[in-house]
Structure formats: C-alpha cells, structure tokens
N, C-alpha and C positions, 0 to 999 in steps of 0.2 A: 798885876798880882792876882793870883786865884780867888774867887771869894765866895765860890761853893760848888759842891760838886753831887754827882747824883750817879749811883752804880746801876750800869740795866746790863742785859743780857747782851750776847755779842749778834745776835740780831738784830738785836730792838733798833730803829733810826735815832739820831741824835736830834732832830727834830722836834719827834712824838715829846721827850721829856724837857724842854727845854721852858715851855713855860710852867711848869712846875718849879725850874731851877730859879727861874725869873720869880716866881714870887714872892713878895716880902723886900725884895731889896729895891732901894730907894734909886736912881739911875733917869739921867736926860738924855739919855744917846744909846743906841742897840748898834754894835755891831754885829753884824755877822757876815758868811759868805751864803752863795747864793742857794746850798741846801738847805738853808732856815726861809727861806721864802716861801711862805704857807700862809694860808689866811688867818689860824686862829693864833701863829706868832706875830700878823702884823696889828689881827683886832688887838690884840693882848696890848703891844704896845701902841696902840694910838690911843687907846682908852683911859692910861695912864698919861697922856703927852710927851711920849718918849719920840726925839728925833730917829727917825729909820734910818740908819747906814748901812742896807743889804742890796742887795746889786738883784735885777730880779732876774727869773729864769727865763730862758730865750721861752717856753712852751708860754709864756701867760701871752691873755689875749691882750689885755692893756699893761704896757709895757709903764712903770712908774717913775718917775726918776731919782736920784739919789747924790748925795756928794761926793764925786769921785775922786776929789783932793781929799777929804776929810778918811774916806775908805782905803788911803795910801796908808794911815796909820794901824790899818787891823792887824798889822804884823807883828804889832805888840802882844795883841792874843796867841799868835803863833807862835813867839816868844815865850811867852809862859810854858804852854807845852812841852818845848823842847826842854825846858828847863826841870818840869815834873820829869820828864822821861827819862833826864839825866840820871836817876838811878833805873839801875837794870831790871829792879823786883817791879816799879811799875812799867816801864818802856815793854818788859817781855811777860808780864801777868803773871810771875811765877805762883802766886798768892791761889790756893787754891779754891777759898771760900772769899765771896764778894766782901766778907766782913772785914778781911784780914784786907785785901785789894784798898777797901775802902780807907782803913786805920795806917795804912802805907802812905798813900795817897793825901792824908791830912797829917800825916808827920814831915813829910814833904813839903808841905803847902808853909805848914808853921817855922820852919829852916831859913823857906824863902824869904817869908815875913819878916824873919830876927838879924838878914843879914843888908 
C-alpha cells in the first residue's frame, strides 16, 4: 500500500528524491530495483539500520550482495503502481498543475486504503 508520495518534474530521476520520501517513516527493509543504487540512498539507509533489498548496478566497483529470495517479493511495489494507474487521470497525467496530479494521486491512495 502507498504510503507517500513526492511530485517532481518529468525530468527529475526518481532517485534524486527518494530519500527525501524516506524520511520520517519508520521501516526495516528498503526495497527497491537497481536505479536506487546510489550511495547517499544506501548511507540513508544503513544509518537508520534498514536491511538493503536493491540489487546493485552491474557499473559498481564492489559488487554487494542482497537477498534474492527476499527481492522476489518487490512486485508488490509494482503492484501498487499498477493499481494507482488504474485511473486514467493519473496513469496518463491528464492533471495539469502538479497540485491537482498530486490531490489525484492521494485520492487514489486513500480508496486503496478503505477497500
């Protein structure tokens, strides 16, 4: 289930804001897939003692390892997506100001929640 969300430009990397998203919330496991492999999302989480479930990039030098049983379940995350996207206003951005994207987006989130 969704449990926050952050609007940036359609440039911006999902990366760059993600520990911004991460802060404040409580959590013993990150998952992600292998474009969150950065160094200041893995200091972020080891600093807190968050177990790392991200797969890392073939380019690092020291290659880390990770639970590849445990990273079978990040489909769940995928999951949720499909499931925000399931309305058309966010899947295709109709929304033209981030605010309104954003108030879509958490109307959505809260549907999810109640069913």
């Amino acid at each position: 289930m969704p449990v926050g969300c952050i609007v940036t430009a359609g440039t911006v990397d999902d990366c760059t804001k993600a520990v911004d998203l991460l802060e404040g919330m409580k959590a013993y496991t990150l998952f992600a897939d292998k474009a969150y492999d950065t160094d200041s999302i893995l200091e972020y989480a080891k600093k807190r003692d968050m177990k790392i479930i991200i797969p890392p990039k073939k380019n690092r030098i020291i290659q880390r390892e990770y639970d590849k049983e445990l990273y079978k379940k990040r489909h769940l995350v995928e999951n949720a997506f499909l499931k925000l996207k399931g309305w058309r206003g966010i899947a295709t951005h109709y929304a033209k100001r981030s605010s309104s994207f954003l108030s879509a987006v958490i109307i959505r989130c809260i549907f999810l929640w109640l069913a």
